[in-house]
C-alpha positions as a printed Julia matrix, in Angstrom:
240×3 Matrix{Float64}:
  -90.88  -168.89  -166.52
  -93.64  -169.55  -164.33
  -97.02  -168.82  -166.3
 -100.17  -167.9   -164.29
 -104.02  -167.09  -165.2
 -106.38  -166.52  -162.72
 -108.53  -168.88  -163.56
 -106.19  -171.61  -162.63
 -104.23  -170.36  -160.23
 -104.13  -167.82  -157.08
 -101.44  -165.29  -158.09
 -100.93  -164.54  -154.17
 -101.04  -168.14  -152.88
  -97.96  -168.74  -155.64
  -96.26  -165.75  -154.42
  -96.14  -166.29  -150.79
  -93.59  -167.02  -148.73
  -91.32  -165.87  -151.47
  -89.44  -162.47  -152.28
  -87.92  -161.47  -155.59
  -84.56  -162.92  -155.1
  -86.75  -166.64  -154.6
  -89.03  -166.68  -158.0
  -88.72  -167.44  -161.26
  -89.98  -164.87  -163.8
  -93.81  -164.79  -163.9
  -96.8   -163.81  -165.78
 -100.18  -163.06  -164.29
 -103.79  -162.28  -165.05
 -104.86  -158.92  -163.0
 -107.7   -159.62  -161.28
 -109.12  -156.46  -161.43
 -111.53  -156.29  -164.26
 -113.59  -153.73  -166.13
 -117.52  -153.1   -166.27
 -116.95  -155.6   -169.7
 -115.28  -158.09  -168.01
 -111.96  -156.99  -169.79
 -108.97  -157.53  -166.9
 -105.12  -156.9   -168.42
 -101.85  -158.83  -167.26
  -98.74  -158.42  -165.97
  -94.91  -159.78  -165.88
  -92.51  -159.99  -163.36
  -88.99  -160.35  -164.12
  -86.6   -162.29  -162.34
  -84.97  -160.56  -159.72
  -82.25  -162.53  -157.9
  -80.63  -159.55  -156.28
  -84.32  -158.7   -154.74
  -84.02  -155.25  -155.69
  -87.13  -152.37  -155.95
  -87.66  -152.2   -159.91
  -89.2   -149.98  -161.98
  -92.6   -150.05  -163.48
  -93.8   -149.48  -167.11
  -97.42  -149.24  -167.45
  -98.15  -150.18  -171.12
 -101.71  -149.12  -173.19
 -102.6   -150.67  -176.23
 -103.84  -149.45  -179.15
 -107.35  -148.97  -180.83
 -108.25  -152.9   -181.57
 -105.68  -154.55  -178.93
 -105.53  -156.2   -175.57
 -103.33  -156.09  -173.16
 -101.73  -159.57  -173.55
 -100.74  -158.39  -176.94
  -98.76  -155.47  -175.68
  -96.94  -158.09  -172.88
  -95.67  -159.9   -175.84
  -93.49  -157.54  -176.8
  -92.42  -155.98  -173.78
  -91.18  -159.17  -171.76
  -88.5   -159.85  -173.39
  -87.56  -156.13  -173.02
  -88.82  -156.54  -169.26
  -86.61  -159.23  -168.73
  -83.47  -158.18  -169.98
  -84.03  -154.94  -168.59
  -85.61  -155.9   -165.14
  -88.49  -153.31  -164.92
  -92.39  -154.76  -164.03
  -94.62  -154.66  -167.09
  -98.46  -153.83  -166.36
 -100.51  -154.18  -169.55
 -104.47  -153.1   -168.91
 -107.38  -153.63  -171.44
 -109.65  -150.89  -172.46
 -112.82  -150.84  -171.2
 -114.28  -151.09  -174.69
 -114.05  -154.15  -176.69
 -112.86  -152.43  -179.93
 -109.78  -151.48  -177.55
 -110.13  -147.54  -177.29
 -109.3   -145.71  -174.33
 -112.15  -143.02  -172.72
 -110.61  -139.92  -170.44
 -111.67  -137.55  -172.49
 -111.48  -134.28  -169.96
 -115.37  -133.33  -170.07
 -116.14  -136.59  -168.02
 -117.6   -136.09  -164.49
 -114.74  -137.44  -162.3
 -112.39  -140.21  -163.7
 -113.58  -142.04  -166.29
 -113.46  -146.23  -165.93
 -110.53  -146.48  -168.15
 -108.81  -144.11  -165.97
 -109.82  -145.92  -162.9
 -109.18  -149.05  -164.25
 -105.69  -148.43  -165.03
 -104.95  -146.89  -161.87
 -106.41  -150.33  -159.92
 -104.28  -152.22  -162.02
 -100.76  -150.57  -161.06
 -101.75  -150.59  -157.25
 -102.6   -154.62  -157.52
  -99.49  -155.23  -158.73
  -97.79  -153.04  -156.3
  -99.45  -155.23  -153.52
  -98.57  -158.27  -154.23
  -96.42  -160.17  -152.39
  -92.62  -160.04  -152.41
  -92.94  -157.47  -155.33
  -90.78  -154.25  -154.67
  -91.22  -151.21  -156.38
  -89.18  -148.19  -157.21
  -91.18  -145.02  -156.94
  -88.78  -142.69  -158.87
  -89.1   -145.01  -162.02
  -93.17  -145.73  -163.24
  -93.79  -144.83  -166.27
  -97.43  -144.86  -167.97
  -96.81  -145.35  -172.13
  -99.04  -145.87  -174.9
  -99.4   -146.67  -178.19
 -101.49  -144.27  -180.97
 -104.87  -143.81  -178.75
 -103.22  -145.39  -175.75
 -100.68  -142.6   -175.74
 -103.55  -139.71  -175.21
 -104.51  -142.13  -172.44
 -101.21  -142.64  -171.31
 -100.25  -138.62  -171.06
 -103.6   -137.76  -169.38
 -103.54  -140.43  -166.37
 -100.1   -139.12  -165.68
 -101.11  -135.9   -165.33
 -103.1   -136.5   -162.87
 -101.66  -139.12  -161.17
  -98.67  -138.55  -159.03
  -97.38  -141.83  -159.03
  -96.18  -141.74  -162.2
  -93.1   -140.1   -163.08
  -92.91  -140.3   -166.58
  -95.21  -140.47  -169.86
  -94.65  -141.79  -173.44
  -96.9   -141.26  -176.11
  -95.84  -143.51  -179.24
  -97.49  -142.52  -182.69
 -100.54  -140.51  -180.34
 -101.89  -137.7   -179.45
 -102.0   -135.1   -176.72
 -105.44  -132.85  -175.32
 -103.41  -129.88  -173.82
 -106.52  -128.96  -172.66
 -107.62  -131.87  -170.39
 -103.73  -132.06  -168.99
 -103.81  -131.82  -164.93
 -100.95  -130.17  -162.76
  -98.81  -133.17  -162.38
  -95.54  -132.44  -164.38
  -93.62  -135.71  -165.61
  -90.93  -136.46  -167.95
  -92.26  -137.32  -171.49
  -91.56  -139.08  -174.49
  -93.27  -138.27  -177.83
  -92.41  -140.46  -180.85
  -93.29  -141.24  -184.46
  -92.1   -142.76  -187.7
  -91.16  -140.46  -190.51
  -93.3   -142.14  -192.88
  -96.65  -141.59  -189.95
  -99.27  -140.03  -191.75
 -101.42  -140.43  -188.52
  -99.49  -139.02  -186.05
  -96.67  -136.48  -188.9
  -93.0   -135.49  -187.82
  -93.71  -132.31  -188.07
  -97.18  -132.66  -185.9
  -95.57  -134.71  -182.88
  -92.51  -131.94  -182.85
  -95.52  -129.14  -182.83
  -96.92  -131.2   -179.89
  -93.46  -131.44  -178.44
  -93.16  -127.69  -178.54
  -96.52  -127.16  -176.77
  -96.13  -129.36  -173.58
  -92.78  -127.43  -173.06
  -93.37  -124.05  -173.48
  -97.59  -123.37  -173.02
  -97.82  -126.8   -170.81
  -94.67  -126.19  -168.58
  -93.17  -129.82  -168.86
  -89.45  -128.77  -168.02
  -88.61  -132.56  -169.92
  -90.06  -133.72  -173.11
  -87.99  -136.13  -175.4
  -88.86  -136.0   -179.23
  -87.83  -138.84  -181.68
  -88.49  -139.81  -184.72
  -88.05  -143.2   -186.26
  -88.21  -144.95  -189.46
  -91.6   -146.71  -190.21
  -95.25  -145.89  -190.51
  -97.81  -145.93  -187.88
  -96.41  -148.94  -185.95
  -94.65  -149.23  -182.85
  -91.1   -151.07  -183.89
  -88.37  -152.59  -181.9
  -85.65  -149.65  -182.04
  -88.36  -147.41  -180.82
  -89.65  -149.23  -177.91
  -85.47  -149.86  -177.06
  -84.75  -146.18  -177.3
  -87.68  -145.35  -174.9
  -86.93  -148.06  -172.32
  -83.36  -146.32  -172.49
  -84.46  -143.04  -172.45
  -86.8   -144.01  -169.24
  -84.24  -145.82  -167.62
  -81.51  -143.61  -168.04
  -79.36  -146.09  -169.91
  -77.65  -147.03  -172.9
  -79.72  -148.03  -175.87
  -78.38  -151.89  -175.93
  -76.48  -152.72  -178.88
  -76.23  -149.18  -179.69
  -79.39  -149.17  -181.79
């Protein structure tokens, strides 16, 4: 695994001259960065084959950083070959802002957005547009299902242990996920089905997975497996 920051080492100059059949698996700093100086990461599987992945677009939660969520998704990411983006909030204390009385996107929103297109552009990296999906985790996932409701590039949502504002939703119609644990008092069973219900029939989402795990308000390894599968249209591995 090659292992990159940006204060060491030019992402771009590493990346040249090779596609994704020629690189090891690697893990970057974004260089875009936030009013606060707060940037985000990313990791690129290996790819030997040089085929167009998919993207997941991972937002923390209330307190966390983005290089905490890329800890546990690249072992996911690499096993399941997808590109993992994972931004930092604007804020310090890690919450997200796009609430839908702001004038315009917010920064967060922007922010997020700037991230996904650097690592589209970088060199040798190919993407496959039918398979982005934005997720997040408790606050992150209100973040999460907003920016893809507004942003067309992303063709799926998953909100893990978070909320929804049905009222600051825009037109864009992707696939979601909603999860929680049954023992959530945060984000209830019977809440996140209620949501579920919503987005479906007032919302018109014509796809809208609903799961419930065992746990509290934490995001645990058979969940984040199930949604990668349910994304990716595959098999949960190991039949969990």
């Amino acid at each position: 695994m090659l292992l990159l920051s940006s204060a060491a080492v030019d992402v771009r100059s590493a990346l040249a001259g090779l596609d994704d059949g020629n690189r090891a698996s690697l893990t970057g700093t974004l260089t875009a960065s936030t009013s606060t100086g707060r940037r985000g990461v990313y990791y690129l599987p290996r790819n030997p084959e040089g085929r167009a992945l998919p993207v997941l677009v991972m937002l923390h939660g209330t307190g966390g950083t983005g290089s905490g969520v890329l800890a546990r998704l690249r072992p996911v990411a690499e096993t399941e070959k997808f590109i993992a983006v994972a931004p930092d909030s604007v804020s310090v204390a890690g919450v997200w802002l796009v609430e839908p009385g702001a004038r315009g996107a917010t920064e967060d929103h922007r922010h997020v957005v700037s991230c996904l297109r650097e690592v589209r552009a970088l060199p040798g990296v190919r993407i496959d547009g039918s398979q982005v999906l934005i997720a997040g985790f408790s606050v992150g996932g209100g973040a999460a299902s907003y920016i893809a409701s507004h942003e067309d590039p992303f063709t799926a949502f998953a909100v893990l242990h978070g909320h929804v504002v049905l009222d600051g939703l825009g037109p864009h119609r992707a696939r979601g996920w909603l999860s929680t644990g049954d023992r959530d008092s945060r984000r209830t069973a019977e809440a996140m089905k209620r949501l579920a219900d919503q987005l479906t029939h007032r919302e018109g989402f014509g796809e809208v997975e609903m799961r419930v795990f065992p746990g509290g308000h934490e995001l645990g390894e058979d969940e984040l497996a199930a949604m990668v599968a349910w994304w990716l249209r595959r098999p949960v591995r190991g039949g969990r």
